[in-house]
N, C-alpha and C positions, 0 to 999 in steps of 0.2 A: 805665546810667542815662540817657545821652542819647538812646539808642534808645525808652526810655518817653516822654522827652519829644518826639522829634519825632512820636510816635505818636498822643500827645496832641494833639499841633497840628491831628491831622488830625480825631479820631476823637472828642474833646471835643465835648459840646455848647454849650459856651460858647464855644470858639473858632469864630472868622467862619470861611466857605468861603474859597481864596485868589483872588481876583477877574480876574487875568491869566496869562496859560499862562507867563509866566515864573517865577510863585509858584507855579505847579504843577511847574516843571520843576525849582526846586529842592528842595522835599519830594522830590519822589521820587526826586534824586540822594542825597538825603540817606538816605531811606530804604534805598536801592540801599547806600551806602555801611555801613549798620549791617547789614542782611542779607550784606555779605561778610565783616564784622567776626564776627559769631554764630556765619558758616558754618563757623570755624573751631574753634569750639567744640563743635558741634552731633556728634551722632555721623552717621557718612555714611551709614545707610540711615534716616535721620528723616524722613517723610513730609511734615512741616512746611518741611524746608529745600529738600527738591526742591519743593516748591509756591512756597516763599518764591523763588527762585532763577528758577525758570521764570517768575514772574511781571516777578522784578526785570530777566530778560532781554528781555521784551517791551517794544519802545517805547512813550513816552505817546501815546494816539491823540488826532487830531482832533475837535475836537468841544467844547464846553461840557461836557453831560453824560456824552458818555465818558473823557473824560478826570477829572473828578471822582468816577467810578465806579472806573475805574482805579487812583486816586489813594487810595481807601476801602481796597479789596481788599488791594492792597500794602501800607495801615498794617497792614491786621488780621491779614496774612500773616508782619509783622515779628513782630505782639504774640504769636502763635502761636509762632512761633521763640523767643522773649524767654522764654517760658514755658517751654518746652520744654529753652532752654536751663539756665532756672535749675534747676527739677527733676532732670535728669537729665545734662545736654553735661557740664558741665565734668568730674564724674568718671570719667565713662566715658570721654573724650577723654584723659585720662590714663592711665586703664586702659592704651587703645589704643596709647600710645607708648610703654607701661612693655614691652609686648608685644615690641617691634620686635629683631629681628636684627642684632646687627654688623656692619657690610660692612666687609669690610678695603680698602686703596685697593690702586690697579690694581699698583705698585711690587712690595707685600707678596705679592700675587698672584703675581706673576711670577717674582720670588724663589722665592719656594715652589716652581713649578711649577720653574726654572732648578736646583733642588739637589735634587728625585726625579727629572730625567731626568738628572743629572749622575752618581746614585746608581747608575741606572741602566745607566749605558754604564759605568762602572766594576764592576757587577757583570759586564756579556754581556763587559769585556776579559778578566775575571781567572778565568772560564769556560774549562777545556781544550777542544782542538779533536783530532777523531781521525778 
């Protein structure tokens, strides 16, 4: 929801352009911050979030116009993400983790590993020699 609205701020026709690179440089922290919030949602080969991402990595550039260009691109790369997310992220994101593998921790491992070679060397003892 807050990612619609700061989207809005940009992308509205009613809302004013923001007048000083300070106003620009927090949209697009803000924006930056809902494209990391979505990326987690998003499924990882989404075309939308690598665009969103790559975009949000690029700095604001210099300039009046490029940077309010800049400042366009990234709303409409959020709202694409946003959309993307509702339709399809969130359940496929769960899919993805219903998916995931056990890992046992390193202790249980070594356990394990410490009592078949223990099995081990008491099977080659109890082994005749001739």
């Amino acid at each position: 929801m807050a990612a619609a609205e700061t989207v809005a701020l940009v992308l509205d026709e009613d809302s004013p352009l923001p007048q000083t690179a300070s106003d620009i440089e927090d949209l697009a922290r803000r924006l930056r911050g809902h494209i990391r919030q979505l990326g987690v949602l998003a499924p990882k080969e989404e075309w939308a979030l690598h665009h969103a991402q790559q975009l949000s990595s690029a700095g604001v550039p210099a300039g009046y116009m490029p940077s309010r260009v800049h400042l366009v691109q990234l709303a409409e790369a959020t709202q694409e993400l946003v959309a993307t997310v509702e339709t399809r992220g969130a359940g496929h994101a769960m899919q993805q983790r219903g998916r995931r593998w056990w890992m046992p921790r390193i202790n249980i491992v070594r356990g394990a590993v410490f009592a078949v070679a223990f099995t081990f060397l008491g099977l080659a003892a109890s082994v005749l020699r001739t």
